[in-house]
Phi, psi and omega in degrees: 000327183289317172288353167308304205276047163235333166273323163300284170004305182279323168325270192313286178320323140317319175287335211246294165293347183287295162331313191270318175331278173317303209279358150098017193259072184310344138308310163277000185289305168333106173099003203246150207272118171246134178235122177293167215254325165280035184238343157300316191271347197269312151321347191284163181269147170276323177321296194282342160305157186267173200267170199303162155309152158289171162259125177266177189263181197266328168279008153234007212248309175287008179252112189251119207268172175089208155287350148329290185242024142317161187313291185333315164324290191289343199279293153020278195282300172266049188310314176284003207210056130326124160258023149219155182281123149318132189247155175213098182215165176162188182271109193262335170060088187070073116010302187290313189280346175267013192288345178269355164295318204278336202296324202276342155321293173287351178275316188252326183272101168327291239292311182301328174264336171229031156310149148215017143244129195230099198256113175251145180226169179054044180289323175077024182265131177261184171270006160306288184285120186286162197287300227261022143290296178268356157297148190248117192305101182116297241234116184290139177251145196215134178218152154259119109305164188302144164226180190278351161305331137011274190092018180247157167265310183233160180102140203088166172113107202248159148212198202205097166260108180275090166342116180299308168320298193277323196220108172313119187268017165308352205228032178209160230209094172293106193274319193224148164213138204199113146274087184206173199295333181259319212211119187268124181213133179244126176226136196227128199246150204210107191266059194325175164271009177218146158191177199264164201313328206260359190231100191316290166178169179322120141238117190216130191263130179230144193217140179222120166251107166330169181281277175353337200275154154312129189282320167310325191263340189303283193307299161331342180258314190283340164282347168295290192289333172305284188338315196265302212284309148331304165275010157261341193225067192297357184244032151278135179293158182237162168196132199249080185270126178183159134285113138342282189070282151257335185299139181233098184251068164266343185261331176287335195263013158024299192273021203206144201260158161247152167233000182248109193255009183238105175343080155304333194216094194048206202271021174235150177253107165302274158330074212257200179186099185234147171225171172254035139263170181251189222347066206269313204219158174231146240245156177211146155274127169250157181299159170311176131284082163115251197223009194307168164231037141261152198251158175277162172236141148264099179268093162288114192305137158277305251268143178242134203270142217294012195258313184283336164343303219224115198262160163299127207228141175262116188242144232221107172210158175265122201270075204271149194205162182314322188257355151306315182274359186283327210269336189276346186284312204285308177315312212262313159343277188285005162273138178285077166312355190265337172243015135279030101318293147326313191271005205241337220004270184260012153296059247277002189243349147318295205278351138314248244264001156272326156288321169297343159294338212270324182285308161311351153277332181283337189255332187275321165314311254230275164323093184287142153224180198276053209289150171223109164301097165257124174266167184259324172293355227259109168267152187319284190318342188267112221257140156279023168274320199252018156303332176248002161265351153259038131251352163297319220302291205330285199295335158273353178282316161260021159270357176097337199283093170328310169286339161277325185285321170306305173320305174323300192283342159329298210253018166262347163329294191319296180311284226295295174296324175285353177263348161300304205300322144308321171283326183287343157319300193314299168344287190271006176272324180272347207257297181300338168270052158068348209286044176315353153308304172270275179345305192272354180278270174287002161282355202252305185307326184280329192234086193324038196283150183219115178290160186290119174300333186250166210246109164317100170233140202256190172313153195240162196186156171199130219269129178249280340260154206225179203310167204336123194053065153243098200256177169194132212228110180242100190298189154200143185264165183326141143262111181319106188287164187276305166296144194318156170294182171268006192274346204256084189260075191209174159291356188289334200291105184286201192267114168279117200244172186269156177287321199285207161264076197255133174276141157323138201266138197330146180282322160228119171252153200309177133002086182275127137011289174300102178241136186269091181293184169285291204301312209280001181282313167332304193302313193278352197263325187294343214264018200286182127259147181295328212245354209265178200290119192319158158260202179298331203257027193065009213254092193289168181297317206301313172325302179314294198315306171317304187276000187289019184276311192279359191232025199267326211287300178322309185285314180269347144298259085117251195294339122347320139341289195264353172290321185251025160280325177079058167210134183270158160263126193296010154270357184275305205282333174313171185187131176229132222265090189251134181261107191266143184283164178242319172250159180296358173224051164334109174243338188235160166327289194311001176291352201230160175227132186280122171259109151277116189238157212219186210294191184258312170308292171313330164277323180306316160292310137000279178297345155315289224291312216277355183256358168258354178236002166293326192301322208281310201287332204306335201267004192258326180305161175296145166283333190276004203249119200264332199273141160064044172248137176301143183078323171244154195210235168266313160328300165280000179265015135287294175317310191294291188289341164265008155307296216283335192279297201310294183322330183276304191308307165341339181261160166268125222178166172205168193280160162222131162246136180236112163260121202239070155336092203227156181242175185296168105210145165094126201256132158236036174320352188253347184288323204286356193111324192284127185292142163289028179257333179260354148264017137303305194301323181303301184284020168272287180290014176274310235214130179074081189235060173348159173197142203213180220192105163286117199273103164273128217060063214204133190287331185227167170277146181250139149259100178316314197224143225247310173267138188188167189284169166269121207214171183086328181270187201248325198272339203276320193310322208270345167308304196298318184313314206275323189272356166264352157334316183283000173255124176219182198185053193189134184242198183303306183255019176225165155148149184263124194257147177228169172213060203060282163276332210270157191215113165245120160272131164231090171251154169256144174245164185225137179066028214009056186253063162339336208319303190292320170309297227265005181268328155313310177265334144304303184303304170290000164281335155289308184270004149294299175341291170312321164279039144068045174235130173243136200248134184283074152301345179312317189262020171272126182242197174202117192256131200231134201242133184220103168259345185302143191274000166269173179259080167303115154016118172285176161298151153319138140273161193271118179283116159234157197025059167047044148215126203296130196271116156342121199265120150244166198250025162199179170183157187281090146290121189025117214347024213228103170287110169237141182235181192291319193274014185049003160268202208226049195275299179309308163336303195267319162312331176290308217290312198287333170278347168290314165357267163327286187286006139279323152341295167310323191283315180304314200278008170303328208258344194265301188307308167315331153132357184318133168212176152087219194285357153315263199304343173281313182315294169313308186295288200288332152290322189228018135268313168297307168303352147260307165335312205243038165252128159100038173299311159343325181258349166251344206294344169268353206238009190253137188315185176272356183267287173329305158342263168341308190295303217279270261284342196264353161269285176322307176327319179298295183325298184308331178327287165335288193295311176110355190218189214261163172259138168286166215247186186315276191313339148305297165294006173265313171307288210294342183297326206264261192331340186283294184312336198265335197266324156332286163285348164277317191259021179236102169324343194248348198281170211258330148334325230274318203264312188308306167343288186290331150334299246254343197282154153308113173277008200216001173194154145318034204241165165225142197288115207290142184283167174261159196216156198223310186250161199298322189294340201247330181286327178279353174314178206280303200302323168326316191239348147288345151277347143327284152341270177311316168300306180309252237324316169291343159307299200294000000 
């Protein structure tokens, strides 16, 4: 206490002379104590403080919670360095009379002010209107204006204010300008000072179509101009800001995201914003400008740049070369393959998993491996040469020397095109060696193309028709066999057993019939690929291929074993499950599609078996079965079904089609032909099949499940054909065509007498039951085709397990779009936006400099094969608007390619002849008899059928007999 007031005291007395100090009276200054300012702090006492801080570590000490370190925050803090440019659009209706609102906008409001583009369309500017009317304090102005092409008096006029702070305005550029009664379009190229890596520089197109305009000619002009900007600059964002009005160009823009989700105009969204990334930008509503009866819209960047995405990831491979496989070859030579044999004898999973160990010792001794840094930006072409020339770039950009940095960015230019220019060497060095594998490998690299992780399966469906001209079409989706799929790859997954009624197999069964030389495992080990994917026992393809001189002897004691134990060895039967996501942002189970994988040694043996029992089984299949056939495919399972819909409508009458999925279950292999000793080995290989779940990032794999169906081989697809067989189906006026699950009934009906349809879709709903399949009504739909010129009823619906099936006016087949009027408008809308958006990869590749059959090779795998697919079933049968649609994508393509193309109808031919020369030489295609019907006795030509309605003459079989008689006339 004593030492407080004695410390106030002093306080006070300090206080006290500093006044008298201050107040200039030097009688009292006189005699007074003055204290320096560290002779103050150095009285102070340590007691009365409060006590020290802890010592934080200096990475929690910089970390800031709250609104402190929010988005908003860092968005702040680069306010000028956006990593996409903040947007501002909308319809402003006259521009020159808001400009002092907007000026005060951007002087007082963030939003306005550090935007850095403010894209306006019906701006109302002429050559009329002077520069210093619309300028903005900050910001370079880029205007179209109306002109009398137009044909408007007021209205129109697109512009463009480019922040000076995001974009220097030495670094911006007006690409395209277009002006007409449909559509006003302005585009503008812009190099800022920032953007992420993945990104060249800036494009941005503003576009305004009147109400008035054509929507069609509209769209056609601005996909014109999309186009040539994509291929000049194919890694620029692009980005398409406009009023719309009616016009929708989201099916010609394929490649390209809308961001504005927000009411621009009452209660409609005009006012569109499409870019060509996804999750770029979030759309916010702002008040209007002035007195417009448009609202602005604020397109704020989302986008997170592809470097932070996807982090580096370190991977562990085997570094295989000429003298790894010469020394396994020299290893697997000299080993006594007789005495794993000898010590194991008929112990066929003992003397399995020893040679596999004994070969997986041989590879890991033998094989060197590697670590590998995969970056996600990191391209073939990026060199470490020119890795330390962007760290010269770096280090003269902060030393200030201008002139060492132009040298700099000179010779990295340089380097950068001669390491293209190697790689594209690289290419075509591989493409005259045959390596067809590395050409698609690195073309897939260069134009960033990525197949779809999940396998496109459209509506399932199943088709009706009713009394003259009435077709009716009813998808229906797989029906989910009772045990769980393999997608619910959790602890949720109960003990799965095989459903079907399969018996145990004897503890000793005679002898099998099937025996294995050396030569044919050889023959099968070489036909292995190098590249697929490892299984559970580690035994990679390429190793079989390589070694198959040496390990065929073993290997062919091996499966002779186990054909005549009538037993698989449970590492063979093992299977690891890898959960591939079906969308990028995965969130629930159902997100994922279970890929299985399983040994290479199982598959191989598989293709022995399956080339000895397809010749025994063949006479036992559905003739109707389109799947897993020589020769016959998808194609012909569309034809065949719209042969039989048409042929029926020709009548007065009407069709019914039923697409039924179905999975295997339950084996009735003995029916089939098959002697019993392999059809013991078979149902051995049905049943008790481990199936385990690879964890990523996870040190071991877990097993999830213990028993499952077989998924991942070779023997099961061609098991399920044969064991669905025994349900078949089809008269005159009915019958069921399958395409492995897809199952479709097409019956007629007549006078609306349904009776044999709806006894048809009973009977398979029943021997589904029985073979232990549950068919999803929930998920059926019914597509009903009505040519009668009256206003009929609709039908009953078709009920299956008391649930009624939905009516729709399309549906997807096996990829193949059919809708209720039987043309082909939903079809040819699919096939330009996949077009289109393949597109984009061809012009990647044409900017790398790629040309000649490099780049012809890409378009016909991945562009012509979405154009032209299941062409055989439309190319005859499609309008003339249609025609025109597909011929004008090809027209691009050629563009591209440089040199000329054949047009639709030119490739639709020579395809229909192919095809028709197909089925005339395959005695089994389902055709075969309506054909030979058809021939000619006295020449080679065949007699065109009749036909009565326009729909049916154009159709494929008609006009592909067409076809052939012109040909055989020349």
């Amino acid at each position: 206490m004593y030492v407080r007031l004695m410390e106030f005291a002093l306080v006070v007395l300090l206080i006290s002379s500093l006044f008298d100090t201050a107040s200039g009276d030097p009688s009292r200054s006189r005699g007074s104590l003055v204290y320096s300012r560290d002779q103050l702090f150095a009285l102070r006492s340590s007691a009365p403080l409060p006590k020290e801080r802890p010592d934080v570590p200096p990475e929690l000490r910089r970390r800031k919670r709250g609104c402190r370190a929010g988005v908003e925050r860092r968005a702040r803090r680069r306010r000028y360095r956006p990593v996409l440019p903040s947007i501002i659009m909308g319809n402003v209706r006259s521009l020159p009379n808001k400009m002092d609102e907007l000026a005060a906008l951007t002087r007082h409001q963030r939003e306005y002010r550090e935007s850095s583009l403010l894209l306006f369309t019906e701006t109302w500017l002429t050559a009329l209107t002077p520069d210093t009317a619309a300028q903005l304090e900050g910001f370079t102005l880029l205007r179209a204006d109306r002109s009398r092409e137009s044909g408007k008096r007021k209205g129109g006029g697109p512009a463009v204010f480019v922040n000076d702070r995001w974009c220097n305005p030495g670094h911006i550029t007006i690409r395209e300008q277009h002006c007409c009664k449909d559509i006003e379009l302005l585009a503008v190229s812009m190099r800022p000072h920032y953007l992420p890596r993945e990104f060249t520089h800036a494009l941005a197109v503003v576009v305004y179509i009147p109400p008035s305009a054509n929507a069609d000619a509209a769209c056609d002009v601005l996909l014109s101009a999309v186009s040539r900007l994509q291929t000049q600059h194919p890694d620029a964002l692009l980005l398409i800001s406009g009023d719309f009005n009616h016009a929708s160009p989201s099916s010609s823009l394929p490649k390209f995201t809308q961001y504005v989700t927000c009411h621009t105009r009452d209660n409609k969204t005009l006012d569109l914003f499409y870019a060509n990334t996804k999750e770029a930008y979030h759309s916010l509503p702002l008040p209007p400008l002035g007195r417009a009866d448009h609202n602005l819209v604020h397109l704020q960047p989302v986008y997170k740049p592809l470097v932070q995405r996807q982090p580096a990831v370190t991977r562990t491979v085997k570094k295989w070369s000429e003298e790894a496989e010469e020394a396994l070859k020299d290893c697997f030579n000299t080993t006594l393959w007789d005495v794993f044999s000898d010590a194991h004898g008929e112990d066929i999973d003992n003397l399995t998993s020893c040679i596999t160990d004994y070969i997986n010792f041989c590879v890991e001794n033998t094989v060197p491996t590697r670590t590998v840094w995969s970056f996600s930006t990191s391209k073939p072409w990026i060199t470490p040469d020119i890795k330390a020339l962007l760290k010269e770039k770096k280090r003269a950009f902060v030393s200030g020397d201008k002139e060492e940095l132009k040298t700099v960015q000179r010779e990295l230019r340089r380097k950068i095109r001669q390491e293209k220019d190697n790689y594209r060497r690289k290419m075509e060095n591989q493409l005259q060696q045959n390596n067809i594998c590395g050409v698609w490998k690195g073309l897939k690299t260069i134009s960033g193309f990525k197949e779809q992780k999940s396998q496109p399966v459209g509506d399932r469906g199943l088709l009706c028709c009713y009394p003259r001209h009435c077709l009716c079409l009813q998808p229906i989706v797989p029906p989910v066999p009772l045990p769980p799929s393999l997608m619910n790859f959790s602890s949720h997954i109960p003990d799965t057993s095989h459903p079907g009624p399969c018996p145990s197999p004897p503890p000793t069964p005679p002898c099998s019939s099937l025996s294995l030389t050396p030569h044919q495992v050889r023959k099968a080990l070489k036909k292995n690929r190098a590249r697929k994917a490892t299984g559970p026992d580690g035994i990679s393809s390429r190793l079989l291929k390589s070694c198959a001189d040496q390990l065929c002897g073993i290997f062919s004691h091996t499966f002779n074993l186990s054909l005549r134990l009538g037993r698989v060895p449970q590492l063979w039967k093992t299977s690891c499950i890898v959960p591939v996501p079906k969308t990028p942002h995965p969130k629930e189970l159902n997100s994922y599609r279970p890929v299985a994988l399983t040994s290479h040694l199982m598959k191989t043996l598989e293709r022995l078996i399956l080339d000895h029992l397809r010749p025994l089984v063949s006479s036992f299949m559905d003739p109707l079965q389109f799947a897993y056939q020589p020769s016959i495919g998808v194609d012909d399972a569309v034809i065949y079904l719209l042969h039989t819909s048409l042929t029926h409508l020709e009548k007065a009458g009407s069709t019914c089609i039923q697409h039924h999925p179905a999975q295997a279950a339950g084996g009735q292999l003995e029916v089939a032909g098959v002697d019993h000793h392999l059809t013991t080995w078979i149902l051995d290989y049905l049943t008790q099949r481990p199936q385990f779940v690879r964890v990523k990032g996870s040190e071991s794999d877990r097993l999830l499940c213990s028993t499952g169906v077989p998924q991942g081989t070779v023997l099961a697809p061609f098991l399920f054909t044969l064991y669905t067989a025994d349900f078949s189906y089809s008269t005159s006026s009915c019958h069921l065509q399958k395409f492995s699950d897809d199952s479709a009934a097409v019956g007629l009906i007549t006078d609306g007498d349904d009776t044999e349809y709806r006894e048809l879709i009973q009977g398979f709903v029943d021997w589904s039951l029985r073979n232990n399949l549950q068919i999803n009504a929930g998920k059926t739909k019914e597509l009903v085709v009505d040519f009668r010129r009256r206003n009929n009823p609709p039908p009953a619906p078709v009920n299956i397990l008391g649930t009624d099936v939905d009516v729709v006016e399309s549906y997807k087949y096996l990829g193949v779009h059919l809708n209720n009027n039987l043309d082909w408008t939903h079809n040819t809308d699919a096939l330009v936006k996949k077009g289109n958006s393949r597109l984009f990869l061809l012009r990647r590749l044409r900017s790398f400099g790629v040309q000649g059959p490099l780049l012809r090779t890409f378009y016909d795998s991945v562009v012509g094969s979405a154009i032209f697919y299941g062409i055989v079933c439309w190319s005859s049968s499609i309008t003339d608007r249609d025609r025109k649609r597909m011929d004008r994508l090809v027209r691009r393509a050629s563009s591209v390619l440089g040199c000329p193309l054949d047009s639709v109808e030119v490739v639709g031919n020579g395809r229909m002849m192919a095809k028709l020369s197909s089925m005339l030489n395959n005695t089994s295609h389902p055709l075969q008899d309506t054909l030979t019907a058809l021939g000619s006795s006295f020449s080679e030509r065949l007699l065109h059928p009749r036909c009565v309605k326009e729909r049916y003459r154009r159709s494929f079989l008609p006009a592909a007999v067409r076809l052939h008689n012109k040909q055989n006339n020349r």
